[in-house]
C-alpha positions in Angstrom: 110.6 118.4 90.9 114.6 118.3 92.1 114.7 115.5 94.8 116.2 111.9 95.1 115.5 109.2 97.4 119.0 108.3 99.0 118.1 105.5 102.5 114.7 103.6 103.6 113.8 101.8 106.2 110.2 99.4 106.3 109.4 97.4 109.5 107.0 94.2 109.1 103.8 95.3 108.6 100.6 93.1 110.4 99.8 93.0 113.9 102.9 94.0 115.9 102.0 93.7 119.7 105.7 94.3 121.0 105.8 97.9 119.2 103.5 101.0 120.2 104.0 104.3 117.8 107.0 105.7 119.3 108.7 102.2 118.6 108.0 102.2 115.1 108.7 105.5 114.7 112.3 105.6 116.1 112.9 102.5 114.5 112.3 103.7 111.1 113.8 106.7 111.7 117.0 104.9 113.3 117.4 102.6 110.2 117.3 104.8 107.3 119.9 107.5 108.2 122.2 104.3 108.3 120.5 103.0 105.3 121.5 106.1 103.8 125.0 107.0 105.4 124.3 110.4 107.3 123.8 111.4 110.6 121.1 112.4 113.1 122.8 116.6 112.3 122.8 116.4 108.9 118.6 116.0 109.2 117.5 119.5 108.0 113.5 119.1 108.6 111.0 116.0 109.6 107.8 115.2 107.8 105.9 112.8 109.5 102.7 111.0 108.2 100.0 109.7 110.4 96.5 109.4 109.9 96.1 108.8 114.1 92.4 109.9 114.7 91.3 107.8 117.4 93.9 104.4 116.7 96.1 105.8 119.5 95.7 107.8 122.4 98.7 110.0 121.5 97.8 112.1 119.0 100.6 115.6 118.9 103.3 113.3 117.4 106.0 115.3 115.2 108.4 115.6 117.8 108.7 111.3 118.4 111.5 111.1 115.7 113.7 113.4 117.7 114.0 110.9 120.6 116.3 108.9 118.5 119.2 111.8 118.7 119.8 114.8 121.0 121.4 116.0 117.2 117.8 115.9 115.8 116.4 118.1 118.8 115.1 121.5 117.6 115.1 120.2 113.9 111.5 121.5 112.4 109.2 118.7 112.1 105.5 118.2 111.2 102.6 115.8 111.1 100.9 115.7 107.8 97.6 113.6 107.3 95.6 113.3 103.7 93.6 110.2 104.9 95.3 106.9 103.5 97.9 109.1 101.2 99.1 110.4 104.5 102.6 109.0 103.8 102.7 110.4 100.4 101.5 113.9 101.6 104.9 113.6 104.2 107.1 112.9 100.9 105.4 115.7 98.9 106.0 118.5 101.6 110.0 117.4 102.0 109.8 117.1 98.1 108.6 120.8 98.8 111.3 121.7 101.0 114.4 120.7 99.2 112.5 122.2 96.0 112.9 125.5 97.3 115.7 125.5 98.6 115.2 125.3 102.5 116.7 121.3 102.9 119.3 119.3 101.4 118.4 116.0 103.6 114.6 115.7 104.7 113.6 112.6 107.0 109.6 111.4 105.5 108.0 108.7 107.8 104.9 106.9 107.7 103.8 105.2 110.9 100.1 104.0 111.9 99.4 101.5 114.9 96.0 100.2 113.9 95.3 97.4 115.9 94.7 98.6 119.2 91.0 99.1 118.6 88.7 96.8 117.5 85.7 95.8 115.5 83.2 99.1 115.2 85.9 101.6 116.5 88.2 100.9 113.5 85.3 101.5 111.6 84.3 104.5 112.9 87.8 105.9 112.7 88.4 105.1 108.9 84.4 106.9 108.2 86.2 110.0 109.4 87.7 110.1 106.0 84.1 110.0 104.1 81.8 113.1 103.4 79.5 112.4 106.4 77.2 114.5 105.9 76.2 112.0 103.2 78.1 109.0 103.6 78.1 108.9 107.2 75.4 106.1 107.8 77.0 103.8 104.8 76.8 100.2 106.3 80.2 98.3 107.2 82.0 101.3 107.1 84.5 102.1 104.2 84.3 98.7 102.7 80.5 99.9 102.3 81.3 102.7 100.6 83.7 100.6 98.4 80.8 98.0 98.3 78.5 101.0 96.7 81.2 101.9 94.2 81.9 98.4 92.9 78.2 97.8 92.4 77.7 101.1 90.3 80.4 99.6 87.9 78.9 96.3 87.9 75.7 98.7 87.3 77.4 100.2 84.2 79.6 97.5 82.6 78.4 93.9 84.0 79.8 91.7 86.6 83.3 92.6 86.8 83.7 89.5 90.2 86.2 87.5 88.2 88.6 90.1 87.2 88.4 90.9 91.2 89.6 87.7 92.0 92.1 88.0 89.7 93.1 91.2 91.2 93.3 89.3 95.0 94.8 86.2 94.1 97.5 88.4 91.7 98.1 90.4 95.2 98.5 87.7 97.4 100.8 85.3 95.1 103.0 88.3 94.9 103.2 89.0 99.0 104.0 85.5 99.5 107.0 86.4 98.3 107.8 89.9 100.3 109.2 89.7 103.9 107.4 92.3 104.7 104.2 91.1 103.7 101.2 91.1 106.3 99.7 88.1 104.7 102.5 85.5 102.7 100.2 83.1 101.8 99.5 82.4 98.1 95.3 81.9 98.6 94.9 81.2 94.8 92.2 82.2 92.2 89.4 79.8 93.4 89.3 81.0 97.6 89.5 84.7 96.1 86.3 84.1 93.7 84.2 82.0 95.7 82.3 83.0 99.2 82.8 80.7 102.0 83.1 81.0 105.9 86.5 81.9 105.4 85.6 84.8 102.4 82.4 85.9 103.1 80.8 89.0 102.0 81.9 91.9 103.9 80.2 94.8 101.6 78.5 93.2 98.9 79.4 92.7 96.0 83.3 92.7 98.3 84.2 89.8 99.9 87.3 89.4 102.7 89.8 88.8 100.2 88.5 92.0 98.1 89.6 94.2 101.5 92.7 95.3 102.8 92.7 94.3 106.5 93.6 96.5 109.8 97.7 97.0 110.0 100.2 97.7 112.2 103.8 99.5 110.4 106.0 102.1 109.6 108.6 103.2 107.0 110.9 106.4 106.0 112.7 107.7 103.6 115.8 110.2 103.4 115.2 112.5 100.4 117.9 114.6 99.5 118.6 117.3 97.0 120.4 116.2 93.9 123.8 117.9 94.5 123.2 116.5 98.3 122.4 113.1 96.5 126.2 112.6 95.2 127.5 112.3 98.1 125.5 108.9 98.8 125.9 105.5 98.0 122.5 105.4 96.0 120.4 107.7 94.7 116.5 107.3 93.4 115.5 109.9 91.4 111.8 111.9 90.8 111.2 112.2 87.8 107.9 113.5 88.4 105.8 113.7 92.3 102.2 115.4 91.8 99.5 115.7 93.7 95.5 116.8 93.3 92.7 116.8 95.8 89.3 115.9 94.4 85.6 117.4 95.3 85.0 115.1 98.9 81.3 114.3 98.2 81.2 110.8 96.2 77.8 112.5 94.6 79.8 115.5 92.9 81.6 112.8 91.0 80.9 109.5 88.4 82.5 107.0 90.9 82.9 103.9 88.1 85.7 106.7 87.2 89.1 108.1 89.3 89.3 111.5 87.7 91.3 112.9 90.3 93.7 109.5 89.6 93.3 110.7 86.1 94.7 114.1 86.2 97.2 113.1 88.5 98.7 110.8 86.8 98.5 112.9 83.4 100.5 115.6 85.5 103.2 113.4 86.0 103.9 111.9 82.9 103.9 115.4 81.6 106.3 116.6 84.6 108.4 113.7 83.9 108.2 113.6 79.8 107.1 110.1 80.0 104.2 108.0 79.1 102.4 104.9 81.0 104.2 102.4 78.1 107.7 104.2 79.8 106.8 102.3 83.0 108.3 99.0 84.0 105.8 98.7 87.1 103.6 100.2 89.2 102.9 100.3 92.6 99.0 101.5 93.1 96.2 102.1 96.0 94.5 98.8 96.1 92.7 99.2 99.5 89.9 97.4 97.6 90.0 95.3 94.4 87.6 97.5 92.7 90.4 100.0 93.5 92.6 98.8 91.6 90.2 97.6 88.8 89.1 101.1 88.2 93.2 102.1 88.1 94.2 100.2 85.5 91.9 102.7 83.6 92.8 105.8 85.3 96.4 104.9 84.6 95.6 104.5 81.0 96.3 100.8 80.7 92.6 100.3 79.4 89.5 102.0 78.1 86.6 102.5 80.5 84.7 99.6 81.6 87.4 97.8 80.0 90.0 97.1 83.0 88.9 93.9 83.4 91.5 92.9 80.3 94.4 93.8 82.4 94.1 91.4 85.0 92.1 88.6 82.8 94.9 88.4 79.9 97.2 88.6 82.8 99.1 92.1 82.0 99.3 93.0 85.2 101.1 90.3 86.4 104.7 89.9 87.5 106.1 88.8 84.4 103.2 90.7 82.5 103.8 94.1 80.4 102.8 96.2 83.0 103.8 94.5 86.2 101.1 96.3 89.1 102.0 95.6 92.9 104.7 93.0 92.8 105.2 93.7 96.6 101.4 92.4 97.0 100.0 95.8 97.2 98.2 97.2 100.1 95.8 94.0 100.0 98.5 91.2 100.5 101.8 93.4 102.0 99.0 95.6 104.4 97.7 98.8 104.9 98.7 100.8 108.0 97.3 103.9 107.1 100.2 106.7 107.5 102.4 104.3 106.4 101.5 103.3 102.8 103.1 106.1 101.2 106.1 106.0 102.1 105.7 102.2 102.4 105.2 102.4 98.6 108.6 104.7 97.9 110.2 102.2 99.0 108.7 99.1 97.5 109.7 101.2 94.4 113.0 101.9 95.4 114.0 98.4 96.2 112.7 97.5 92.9 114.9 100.4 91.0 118.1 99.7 92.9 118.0 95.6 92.4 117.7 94.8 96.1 114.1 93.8 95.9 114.5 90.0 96.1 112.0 87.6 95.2 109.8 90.2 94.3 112.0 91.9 91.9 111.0 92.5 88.1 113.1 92.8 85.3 114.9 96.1 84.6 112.1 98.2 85.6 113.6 101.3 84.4 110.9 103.8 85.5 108.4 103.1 88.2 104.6 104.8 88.8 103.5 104.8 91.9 99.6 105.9 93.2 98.6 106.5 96.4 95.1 107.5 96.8 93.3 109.1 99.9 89.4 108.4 101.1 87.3 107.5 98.0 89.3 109.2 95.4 89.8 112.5 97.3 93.6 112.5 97.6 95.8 111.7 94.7 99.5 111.3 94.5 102.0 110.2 91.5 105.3 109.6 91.6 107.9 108.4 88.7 111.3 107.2 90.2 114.4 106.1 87.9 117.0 105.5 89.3 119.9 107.8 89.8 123.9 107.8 89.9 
């Protein structure tokens, strides 16, 4: 798919009381058309991604970016939600856009204010995103349902706690060292293991630090076409953006496996003539720990029942083969819903173009990134290199 990343802005993501959702979105929006050199009338259409559903009271929100500019009034723009790959969905339809010819610069924004509501309500907002008819009375909400799914693999192939640790304490050493980061504090392999009052169980066999927490953030990107592309300072290039929706109902499906991750990801190496051992990194969904876990074998990195190895022999890890969420992922860096998307374009960007700071790996030369939506129901996969 013809497209190239050329600007990107990310605000803080955590608990941001001085911003509501017009903030964040006109901030983002603001800061990457400077990031990327154009201006407000060069904008050809809007995607906006937000989940929304109850975390604000505002809910028609396409037309919010055009406050920033009377240039950007009467541009098209459109909401987009696909649960937690809402910002992902925003990319894919400018992606769309420029693909057939109908853009040369598209503005994709992810933007969620999550901490508004509180306790049960948050809960009850994310279970919009299961099959109620079935999973509607799960207890503690999504981390329940993540809670059933990590205890069928445990069911299947043993135990699997430790290499969950891993996964958090791999996450959270790596978000110490993003500015960005919701949580920079390095909480080590032993709090990450072991239940205490500070880690209990939330959904057994999850505890806290297996969970990504409530967030508050936005981010955009300008993609342009590749002949639009030249004339800016940087380009990030798709090699590959695919996307595949899944049955909804976790019993039409064997949930110790992500074949919807599967086939996504197999789309995109084919699009982009590439295989997983062509990577230099990945940023994926790890909402959960047992997310990620299950991943690593999606992705191809292991065998079934097998991802385990990854994290325990350390592959995953920043200076391992296969470096997986050097920006701390959606556990440590946060996971404001519409945001993450987009959030992760530009974790990957930063990464490609050198400008990634302490979290940077070495020469990454291609980077995966997997942004999944509900429990493995929405699946997008995009390979960036970068460009001129």
């Amino acid at each position: 798919m013809a497209g190239c990343i050329v600007g990107w802005a990310h605000t803080p993501f955590g608990k941001l009381d001085a911003e509501d959702i017009e903030s964040l979105i006109g901030r983002v929006t603001r800061e990457a058309m400077a990031d990327a050199g154009i201006e407000p009338a060069d904008i050809d259409e809007i995607y906006l991604g937000h989940y929304g559903g109850g975390f604000v009271r505002e809910r028609f929100l396409s037309s919010l970016p055009l406050q920033v500019s009377e240039s950007l009034r009467f541009k098209p723009s459109t909401r987009v939600e696909n649960a937690c790959a809402t910002g992902s969905a925003a990319i894919y339809q400018g992606l769309n856009s420029i693909a057939a010819g109908r853009a040369r610069f598209v503005l994709a924004i992810g933007a969620e204010k999550m901490t508004g509501v509180q306790g049960p309500q948050v809960s009850e907002i994310l279970m919009n995103s299961a099959y109620l008819k079935e999973e509607g009375e799960a207890e503690n909400g999504f981390a329940g349902i993540f809670g059933q799914i990590a205890g069928s693999y445990f069911e299947r192939y043993g135990d699997q706690s430790e290499a969950l640790a891993r996964i958090a304490a791999k996450n959270h050493s790596n978000g110490a060292a993003n500015p960005l980061a919701q949580f920079r504090k390095d909480l080590g392999y032993d709090f990450c293991r072991n239940v205490s009052d500070r880690n209990p169980i939330v959904a057994a066999p999850l505890k806290r630090s297996d969970c990504s927490a409530v967030s508050d953030g936005a981010a955009a990107v300008i993609l342009a076409s590749e002949d639009a592309a030249r004339s800016c300072g940087k380009a990030i290039r798709f090699r590959a953006n695919q996307h595949v929706n899944e049955f909804k109902p976790m019993s039409r499906r064997d949930m110790t496996r992500f074949e919807g991750c599967e086939h996504a990801w197999a789309a995109a190496f084919a699009e982009a003539g590439a295989s997983l051992q062509d990577l230099g990194m990945v940023e994926t969904h790890d909402c959960f720990t047992i997310a990620e876990l299950i991943e690593y074998e999606a992705m191809g990195l292991t065998p079934k029942g097998q991802g385990a190895r990854a994290i325990n022999e350390g592959w995953t890890q920043k200076t391992g083969r296969l470096p997986v969420n050097p920006s701390g992922g959606l556990k440590a860096k946060g996971h404001p819903i519409g945001a993450t998307g987009v959030s992760m374009h530009v974790m990957a960007s930063m990464q490609l173009s050198g400008t990634a700071g302490a979290m940077q790996v070495k020469a990454p030369g291609l980077v995966g990134v997997f942004n999944m939506g509900g429990a493995a129901v929405a699946h997008y996969v995009s390979i960036l290199e970068r460009g001129h």
